[in-house]
Residue, then its C-alpha position, 0 to 999 in steps of 0.5 A: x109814924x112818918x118822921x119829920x123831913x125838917x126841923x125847926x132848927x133847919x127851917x131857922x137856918x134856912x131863913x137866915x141863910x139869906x138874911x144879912x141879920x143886924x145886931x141892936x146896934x145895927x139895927x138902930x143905926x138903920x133905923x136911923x137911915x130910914x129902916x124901919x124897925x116892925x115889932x111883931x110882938x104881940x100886944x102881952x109882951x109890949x106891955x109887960x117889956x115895953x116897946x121900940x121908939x118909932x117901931x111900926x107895930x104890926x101884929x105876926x098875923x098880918x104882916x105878910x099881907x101888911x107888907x105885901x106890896x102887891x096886896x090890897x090889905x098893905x099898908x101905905x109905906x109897903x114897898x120891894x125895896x122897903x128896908x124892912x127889920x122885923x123883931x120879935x122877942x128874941x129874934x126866931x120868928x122874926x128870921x121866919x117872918x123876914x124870911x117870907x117877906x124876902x120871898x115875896x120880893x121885899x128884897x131888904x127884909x131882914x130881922x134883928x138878932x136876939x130880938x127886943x130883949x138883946x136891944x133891951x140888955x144893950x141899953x138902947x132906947x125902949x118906950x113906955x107902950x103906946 
């Protein structure tokens, strides 16, 4: 039986080593800079939670050929320099998501830590789902 060479708790560590990562209150101010905030949550936990003001929803699935500026499935707003903060819902997937991005050259991607739900326990803006 061969044993794992990483773990999970290795890859987080090494996604985050070069994320410059944003807490709630960070995240907003960047937001209101011109970040934008990508909720990558899936569709389940916007209903049940709610979701962020002005977030762009984009489904984990995708995101990558999303915001891929050199990918012909990318969205119009897709840029290197594109300020990017993704959140999931408390903030591991989204570090392996800004992670990917930054390696694809979207050189501002980074996450939120804790995710929704520590933007939610420090009482900043949530909407009712779309």
């Amino acid at each position: 039986m061969a044993t794992a060479s990483h773990t999970i708790d290795d890859l987080l560590a090494e996604a985050r080593a070069d994320l410059v990562r944003l807490s709630p209150a960070e995240a907003l101010a960047a937001q209101q800079a011109g970040a934008v905030l990508v909720d990558v949550r899936p569709e389940a936990n916007r209903l049940a939670e709610g979701e962020l003001p002005g977030a762009l929803i984009v489904e984990r699935t995708v995101l990558e050929w999303r915001l891929d500026p050199a990918c012909e499935a990318r969205l119009p707003l897709a840029s290197y320099d594109l300020h990017v903060v993704v959140v999931c819902n408390e903030g591991y997937s989204s570090s392996l998501a800004a992670a990917t991005l930054q390696r694809l050259g979207v050189h501002r991607a980074t996450d939120l830590v804790g995710g929704f739900r520590a933007w939610k326990a420090a009482g900043l803006p949530v909407a009712l789902p779309r």
